[in-house]
Structures are given as C-alpha cells and as structure tokens.
C-alpha positions as CSV (number, residue, x, y, z in Angstrom):
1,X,104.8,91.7,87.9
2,X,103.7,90.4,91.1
3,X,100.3,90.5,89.7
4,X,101.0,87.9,87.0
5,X,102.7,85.9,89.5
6,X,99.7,85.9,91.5
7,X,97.6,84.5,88.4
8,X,100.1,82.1,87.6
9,X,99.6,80.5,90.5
10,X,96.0,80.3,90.3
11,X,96.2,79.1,87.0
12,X,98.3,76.3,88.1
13,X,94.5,75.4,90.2
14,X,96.3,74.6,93.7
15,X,95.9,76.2,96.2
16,X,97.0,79.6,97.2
17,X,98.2,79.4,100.4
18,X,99.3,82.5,102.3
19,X,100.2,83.0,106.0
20,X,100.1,86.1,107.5
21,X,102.9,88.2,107.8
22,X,102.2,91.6,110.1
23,X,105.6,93.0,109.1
24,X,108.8,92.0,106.9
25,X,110.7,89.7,109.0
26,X,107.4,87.5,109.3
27,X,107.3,88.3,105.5
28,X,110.8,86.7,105.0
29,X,110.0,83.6,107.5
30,X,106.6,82.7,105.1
31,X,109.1,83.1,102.3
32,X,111.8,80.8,103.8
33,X,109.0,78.3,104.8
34,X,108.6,77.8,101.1
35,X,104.9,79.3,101.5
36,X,103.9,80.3,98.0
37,X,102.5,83.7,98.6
38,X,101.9,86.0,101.9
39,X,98.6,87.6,103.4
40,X,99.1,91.3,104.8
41,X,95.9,91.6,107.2
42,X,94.1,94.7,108.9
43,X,94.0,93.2,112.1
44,X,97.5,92.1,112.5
45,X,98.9,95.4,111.1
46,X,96.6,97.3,113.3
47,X,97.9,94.5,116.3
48,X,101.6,95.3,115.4
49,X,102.2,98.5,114.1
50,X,99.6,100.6,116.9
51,X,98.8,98.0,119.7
52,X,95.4,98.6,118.9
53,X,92.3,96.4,117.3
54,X,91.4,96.6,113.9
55,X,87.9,98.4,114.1
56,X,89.1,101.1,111.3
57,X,91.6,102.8,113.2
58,X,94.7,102.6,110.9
59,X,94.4,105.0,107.9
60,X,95.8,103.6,104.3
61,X,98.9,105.5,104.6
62,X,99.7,103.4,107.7
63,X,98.1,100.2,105.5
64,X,100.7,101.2,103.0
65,X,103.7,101.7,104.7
66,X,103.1,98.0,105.3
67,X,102.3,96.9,102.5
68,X,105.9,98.4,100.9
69,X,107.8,96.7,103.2
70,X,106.9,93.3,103.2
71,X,106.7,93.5,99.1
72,X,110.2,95.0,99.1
73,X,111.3,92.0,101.8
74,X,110.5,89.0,99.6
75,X,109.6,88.0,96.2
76,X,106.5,85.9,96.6
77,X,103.3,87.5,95.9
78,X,101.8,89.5,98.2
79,X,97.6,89.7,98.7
80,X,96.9,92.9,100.9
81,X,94.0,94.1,102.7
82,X,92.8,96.8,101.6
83,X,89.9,97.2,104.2
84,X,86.7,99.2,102.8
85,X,89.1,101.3,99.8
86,X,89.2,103.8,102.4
87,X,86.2,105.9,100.9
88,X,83.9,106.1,97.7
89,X,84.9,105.2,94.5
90,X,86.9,108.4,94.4
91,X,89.2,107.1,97.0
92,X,89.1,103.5,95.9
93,X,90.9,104.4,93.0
94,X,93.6,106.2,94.9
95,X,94.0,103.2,97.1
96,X,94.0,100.6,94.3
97,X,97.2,102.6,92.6
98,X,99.3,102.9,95.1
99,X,99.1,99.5,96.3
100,X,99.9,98.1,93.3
101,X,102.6,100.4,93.2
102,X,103.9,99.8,96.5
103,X,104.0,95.9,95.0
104,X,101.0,94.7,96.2
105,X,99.9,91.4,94.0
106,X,96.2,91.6,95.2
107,X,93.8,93.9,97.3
108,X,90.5,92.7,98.8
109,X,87.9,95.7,99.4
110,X,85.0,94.5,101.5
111,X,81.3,96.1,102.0
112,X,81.4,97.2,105.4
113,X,80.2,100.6,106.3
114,X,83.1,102.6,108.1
115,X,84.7,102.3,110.6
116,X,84.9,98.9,109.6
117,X,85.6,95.9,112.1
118,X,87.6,92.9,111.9
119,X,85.0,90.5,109.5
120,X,85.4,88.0,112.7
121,X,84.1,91.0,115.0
122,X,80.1,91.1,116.1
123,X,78.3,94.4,115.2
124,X,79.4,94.7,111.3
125,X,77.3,96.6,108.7
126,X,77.2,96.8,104.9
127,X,77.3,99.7,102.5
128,X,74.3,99.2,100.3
129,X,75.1,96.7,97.0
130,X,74.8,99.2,94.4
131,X,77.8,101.1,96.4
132,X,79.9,98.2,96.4
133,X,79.6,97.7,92.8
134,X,80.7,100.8,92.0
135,X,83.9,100.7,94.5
136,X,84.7,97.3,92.3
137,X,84.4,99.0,89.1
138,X,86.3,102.1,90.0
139,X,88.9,99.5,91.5
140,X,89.3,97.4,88.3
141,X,89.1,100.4,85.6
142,X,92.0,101.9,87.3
143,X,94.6,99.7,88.5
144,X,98.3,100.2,86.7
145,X,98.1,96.6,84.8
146,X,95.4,94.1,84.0
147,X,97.3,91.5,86.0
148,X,96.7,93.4,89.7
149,X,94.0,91.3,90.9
150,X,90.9,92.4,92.7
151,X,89.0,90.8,95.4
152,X,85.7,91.8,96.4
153,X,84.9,90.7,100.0
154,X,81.5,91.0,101.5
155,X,80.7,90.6,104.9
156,X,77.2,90.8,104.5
157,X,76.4,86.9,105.7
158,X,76.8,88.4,109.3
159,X,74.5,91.3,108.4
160,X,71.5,89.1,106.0
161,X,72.6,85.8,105.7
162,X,74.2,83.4,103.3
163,X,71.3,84.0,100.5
164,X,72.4,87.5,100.4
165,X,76.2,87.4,100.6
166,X,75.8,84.6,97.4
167,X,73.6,87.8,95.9
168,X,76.4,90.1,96.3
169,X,79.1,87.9,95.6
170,X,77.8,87.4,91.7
171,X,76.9,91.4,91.6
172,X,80.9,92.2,92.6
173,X,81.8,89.1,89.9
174,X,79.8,91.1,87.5
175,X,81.3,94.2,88.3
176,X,84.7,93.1,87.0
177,X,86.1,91.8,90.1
178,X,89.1,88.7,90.0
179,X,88.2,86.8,93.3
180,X,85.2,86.6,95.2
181,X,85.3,86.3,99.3
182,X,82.9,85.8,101.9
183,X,84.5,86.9,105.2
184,X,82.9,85.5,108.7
185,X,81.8,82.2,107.7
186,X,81.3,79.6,110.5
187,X,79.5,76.8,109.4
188,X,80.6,74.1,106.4
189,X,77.1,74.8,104.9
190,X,78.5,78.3,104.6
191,X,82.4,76.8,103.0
192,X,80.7,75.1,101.0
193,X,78.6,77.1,99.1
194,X,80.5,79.9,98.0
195,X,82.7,77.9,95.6
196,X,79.7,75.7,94.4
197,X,77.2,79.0,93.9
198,X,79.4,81.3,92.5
199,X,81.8,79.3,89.9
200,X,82.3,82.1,87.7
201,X,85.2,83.4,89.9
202,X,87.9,81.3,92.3
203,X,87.1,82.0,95.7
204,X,88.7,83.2,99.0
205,X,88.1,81.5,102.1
206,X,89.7,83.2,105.3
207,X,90.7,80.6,108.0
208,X,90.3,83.0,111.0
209,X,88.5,81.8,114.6
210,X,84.9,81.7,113.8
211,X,85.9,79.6,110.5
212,X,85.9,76.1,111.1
213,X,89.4,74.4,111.1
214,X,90.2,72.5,107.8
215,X,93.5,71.2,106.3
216,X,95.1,72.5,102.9
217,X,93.7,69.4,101.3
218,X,90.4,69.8,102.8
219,X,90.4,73.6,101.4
220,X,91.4,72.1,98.4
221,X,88.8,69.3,98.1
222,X,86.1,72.3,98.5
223,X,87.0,74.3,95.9
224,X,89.3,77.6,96.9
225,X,91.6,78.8,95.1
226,X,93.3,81.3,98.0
227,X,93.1,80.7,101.5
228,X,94.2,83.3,104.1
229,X,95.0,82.6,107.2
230,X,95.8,85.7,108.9
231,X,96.7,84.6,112.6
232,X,99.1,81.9,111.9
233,X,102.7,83.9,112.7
234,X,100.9,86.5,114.9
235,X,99.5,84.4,117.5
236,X,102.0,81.7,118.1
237,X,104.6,84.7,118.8
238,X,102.5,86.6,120.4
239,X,102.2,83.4,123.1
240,X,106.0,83.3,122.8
241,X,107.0,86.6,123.4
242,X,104.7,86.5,126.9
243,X,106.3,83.1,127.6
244,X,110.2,84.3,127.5
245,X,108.8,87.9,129.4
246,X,107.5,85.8,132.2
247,X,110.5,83.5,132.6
248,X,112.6,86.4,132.7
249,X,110.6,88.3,134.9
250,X,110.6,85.8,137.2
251,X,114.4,84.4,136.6
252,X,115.9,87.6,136.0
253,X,117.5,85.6,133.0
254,X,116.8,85.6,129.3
255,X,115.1,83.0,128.2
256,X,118.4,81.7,126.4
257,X,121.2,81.2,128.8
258,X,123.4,78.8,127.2
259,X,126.3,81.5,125.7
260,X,127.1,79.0,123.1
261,X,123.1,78.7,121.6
262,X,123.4,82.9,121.7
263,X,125.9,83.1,119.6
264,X,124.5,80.6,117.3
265,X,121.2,82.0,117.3
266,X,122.7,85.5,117.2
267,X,124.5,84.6,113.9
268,X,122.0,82.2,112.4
269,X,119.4,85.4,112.4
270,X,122.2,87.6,111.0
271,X,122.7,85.5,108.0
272,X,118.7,85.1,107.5
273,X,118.4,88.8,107.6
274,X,121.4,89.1,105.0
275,X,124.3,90.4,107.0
276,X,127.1,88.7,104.0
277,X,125.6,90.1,101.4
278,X,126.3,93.7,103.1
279,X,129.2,93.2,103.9
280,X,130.3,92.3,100.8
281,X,128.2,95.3,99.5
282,X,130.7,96.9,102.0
283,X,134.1,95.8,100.8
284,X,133.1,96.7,97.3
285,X,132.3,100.1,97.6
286,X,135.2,101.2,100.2
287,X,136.8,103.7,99.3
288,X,140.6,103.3,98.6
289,X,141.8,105.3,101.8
C-alpha cells in the first residue's frame, strides 16, 4: 500500500519531496507541513538514536526499529535508507522484506563497500559493479508486492568519476531497479546529467552539504523525480536545542518563561500528538465500576 502511493505520486511527474524525519514526531511535523512523503536517513538515525556518525555503525535491526515507527506515525509514504542491504544478496533479501513490512514505501541500497560512510563523507569505496547488480536483483525478485520500490544508489562518482557512476547507474536500471541515485554530487555538471543520461528510470537527487543548493522548482526544471533532503528537521533543532541549553544554562530559566505561552504550548503539543483521541479511546472502554 504505501508502495503504490509512492508510484502514484511519481506518476503524477512532480516532484517528490521528502524531508527528513530522524524519528516519529519529526515524522508527524513533515506530515502536518503538508510534505508529500518523508526521507528516513542513516546519518540522522545514527545522529539521533546512538549519538554517533553514520560510518556503518547502526546494524538493520536498529535501521528498522526506525523505520516502524515513523511508518506507523503518519500515512505519507515513507522512502528509507537502507544503507549497503546489510550484506550479499543473501542478506539483501532479508533486508528488502522486512522493510517493506515494517511499511517502508521505498529502500535505496548503495555500492559502498562496508562499513559504509555517509555518501557526503571523504574516503568511500565501491563494491565491484557485478556485485551491485546482483544485490539489485536479489532486492527486486524478492520484495512482498511489485509496488515496493527500489532504489539503486551508487556512490561511485567520489571513487571514479561521473563517467562511471552514469555506467553503473544504467547496469542497476537494467538490473530491475525503480529509481536510480547518484549520491555525493557537487557540481551542476554532475545534477545535470544523471536525469539527461539515464532517462530510462526517474532519478534521485540528495540535497545534502556538498550538493549545491537549488529550489523545488529548480529540482524540478532538471528533471528529478525525488529529492531527499536529509538535514532539513535535524539541523535547524539541533541549533535550537543548543540555543535554549545555553540560555538556560546561563539564566537558570527555561527558555519559555511566560506561564501563559507554557500552557499553550504544553497543550498545543498535546493535541498534535493526539491526546483527545485517547482520551476518548479512554471513556469508551472504562469499565462500568
């Protein structure tokens, strides 16, 4: 179901435009927003679940446990990172099932050898192309439904160049796989030419910091179909939360003093995280004592 969503939307040819969410409240804010769909990244769920940076240390159960709760939190689709499939082919296929069954709409698998690194990281290598497309074929002869959609990244353009990611990019669309994306690009020469060289599948363009900065409509105008951009709830709070620690540090008072703006903030957030409904969940169900 959230698969067919998904392809809906790209059918539609606009833009899909996901934020990232690191865990399900930031899940239900991109939903709120009136964002169509949600990115689950490596490096953010790495950030906020272990405090540590996303050079392979989270294992796919950790991955997973992610990816179930911002699926269960919202109703929008839902493209997760999948990092390298954890494995061979063997263990791609193991990864590819239970994210879709943990309500994933998407998973991208890159080439990196692991431990991987964040695709914006220096020192990445690349599994030979051969292996990769046979991690894509075991991913799309064995997910659930036909409408779970597979994205084959390659972050081989840091490792050989542009020539060569294009090269891989048409073997993975060969190999069966929905979406094609080129992770690390830093030039518009780069943009540019993954959409124009390799029409046969939509493309995925990751707005992280070595990608040059370009509006929806500029994204558009290229030729996407997805665009990611991971850091867009994690940084920004992030800079927040250091912001209200330091004031109150220094104060010794929170950041919101006014008792009046607590209380509305205090039940604004309750309603947003559905405290009615439960309560009227609640009164239903008591028992007649």
């Amino acid at each position: 179901m959230a698969g067919k969503k998904l392809r809906e939307l790209m059918a539609k040819k606009e833009l899909v435009c996901a934020p990232g969410a690191y865990n399900a409240l930031t899940a239900k804010l991109i939903e709120e927003a009136g964002f169509n769909s949600i990115y689950m990244s490596g490096y953010c769920t790495a950030a906020a679940t272990l405090g540590l940076p996303d050079l392979g240390l989270l294992t796919m159960t950790e991955m997973l446990n992610n990816v179930r709760a911002l699926s269960d939190s919202t109703d929008i689709p839902l493209i997760a990172d999948g990092d390298t499939g954890y494995g061979n082919p063997i263990n791609v296929v193991r990864t590819v099932k239970e994210y879709e069954k943990a309500g994933a709409a998407a998973i991208h698998i890159e080439d990196q050898v692991w431990p991987k690194r964040c695709g914006h990281m220096a020192g990445k290598q690349v599994i030979p192309q051969a292996d990769m497309v046979a991690k894509i074929r075991a991913a799309t002869d064995c997910r659930i439904t036909d409408d779970f959609v597979i994205i084959a990244r390659t972050d081989a353009l840091a490792v050989d160049g542009l020539e060569a990611a294009i090269d891989r990019c048409h073997a993975y669309a060969e190999a069966g796989a929905d979406v094609v994306f080129v992770d690390g690009q830093h030039t518009m020469e780069q943009i540019e030419a993954v959409p124009k060289q390799c029409p046969e599948k939509p493309a995925l363009i990751n707005m992280g910091p070595l990608t040059p900065p370009l509006s929806v409509e500029e994204i558009i105008k290229i030729g996407y179909a997805i665009a990611i951009f991971p850091a867009v709830c994690i940084g920004p709070a992030m800079l927040a939360i250091q912001d209200g620690l330091k004031h109150f540090k220094e104060t010794g008072t929170s950041p919101i003093t006014d008792p009046n703006q607590m209380m509305h903030v205090f039940g604004t957030f309750n309603k947003f995280l559905g405290v009615p409904y439960y309560n009227e969940l609640e009164e239903k169900y008591k028992s007649g004592e």
